[in-house]
MARTIMI-169903 format. One record per residue (C-alpha): x, y, z; residue in three letters. Coordinates in steps of 0.5 Angstrom, whole numbers, padded with zeros to 4 digits, always signed. Layout:
<tifis>
XYZala;...
</tifis>
This chain:
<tifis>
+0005+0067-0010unk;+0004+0060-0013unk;+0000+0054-0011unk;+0002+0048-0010unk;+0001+0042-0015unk;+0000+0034-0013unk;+0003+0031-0020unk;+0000+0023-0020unk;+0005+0017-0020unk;+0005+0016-0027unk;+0009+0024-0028unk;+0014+0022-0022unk;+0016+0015-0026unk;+0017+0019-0032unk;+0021+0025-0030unk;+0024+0021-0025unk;+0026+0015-0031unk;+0028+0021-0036unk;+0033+0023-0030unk;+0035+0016-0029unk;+0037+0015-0036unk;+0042+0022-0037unk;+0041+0024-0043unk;+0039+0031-0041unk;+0040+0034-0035unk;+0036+0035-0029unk;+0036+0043-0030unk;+0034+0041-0037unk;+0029+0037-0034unk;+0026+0041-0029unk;+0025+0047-0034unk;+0022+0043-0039unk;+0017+0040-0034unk;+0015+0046-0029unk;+0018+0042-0023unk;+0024+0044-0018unk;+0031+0040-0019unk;+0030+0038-0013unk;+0023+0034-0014unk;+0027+0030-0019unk;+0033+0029-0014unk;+0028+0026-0010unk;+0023+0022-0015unk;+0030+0020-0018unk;+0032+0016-0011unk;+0025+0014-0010unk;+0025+0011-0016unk;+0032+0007-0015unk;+0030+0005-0008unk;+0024+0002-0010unk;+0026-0002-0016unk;+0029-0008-0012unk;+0022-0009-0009unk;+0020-0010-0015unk;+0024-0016-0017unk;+0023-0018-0009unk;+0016-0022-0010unk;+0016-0023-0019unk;+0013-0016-0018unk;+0007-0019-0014unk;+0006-0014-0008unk;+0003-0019-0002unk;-0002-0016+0002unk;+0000-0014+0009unk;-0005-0016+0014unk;-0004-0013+0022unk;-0005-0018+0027unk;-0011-0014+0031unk;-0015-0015+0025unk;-0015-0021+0024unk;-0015-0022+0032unk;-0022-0018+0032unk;-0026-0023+0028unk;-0023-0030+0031unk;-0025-0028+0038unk;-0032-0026+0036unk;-0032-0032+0032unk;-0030-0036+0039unk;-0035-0032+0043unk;-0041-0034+0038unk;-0040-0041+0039unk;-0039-0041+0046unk;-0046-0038+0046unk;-0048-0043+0041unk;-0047-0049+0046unk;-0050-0046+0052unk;-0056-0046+0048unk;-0056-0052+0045unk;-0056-0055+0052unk;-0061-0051+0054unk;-0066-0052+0049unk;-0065-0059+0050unk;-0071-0061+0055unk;-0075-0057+0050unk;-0074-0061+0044unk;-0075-0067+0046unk;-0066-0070+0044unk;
</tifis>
């Protein structure tokens, strides 16, 4: 039986840009490079799937944010300065202000 290979990004867009271009065919390929037909099939249709994205944004991928991650430290933030001015009151007869 024979273990299962994870094969990095630059090998998928490589056989899959080969594939894309025809001038051998994916049998040709695959047993050329040690992979099933249809791995390439599908690295082909990610490939081609994915090639609008990259004209999208010029190429520049923007970071996505979840809202709860954002919400998590804006509302920290708010708990702080509400302690901040109760405090600040509340040491004002000791200081004098």
């Amino acid at each position: 039986m024979s273990k299962r290979r994870n094969h990095d990004a630059g090998f998928k867009a490589r056989v899959a840009m080969e594939a894309v271009k025809g001038e051998r065919t994916v049998s040709q390929l695959a047993a050329e490079y040690g992979v099933h037909p249809t791995m390439i099939h599908q690295w082909k249709k990610a490939l081609l799937e994915g090639a609008s994205e990259i004209f999208e944004r010029g190429g520049k991928k923007k970071a996505e944010v979840d809202e709860e991650t954002v919400r998590s430290p804006h509302a920290k933030i708010g708990g702080l300065g509400v302690a901040n001015d109760f405090l600040s009151r509340k040491l004002k007869p000791w200081t004098g202000k």
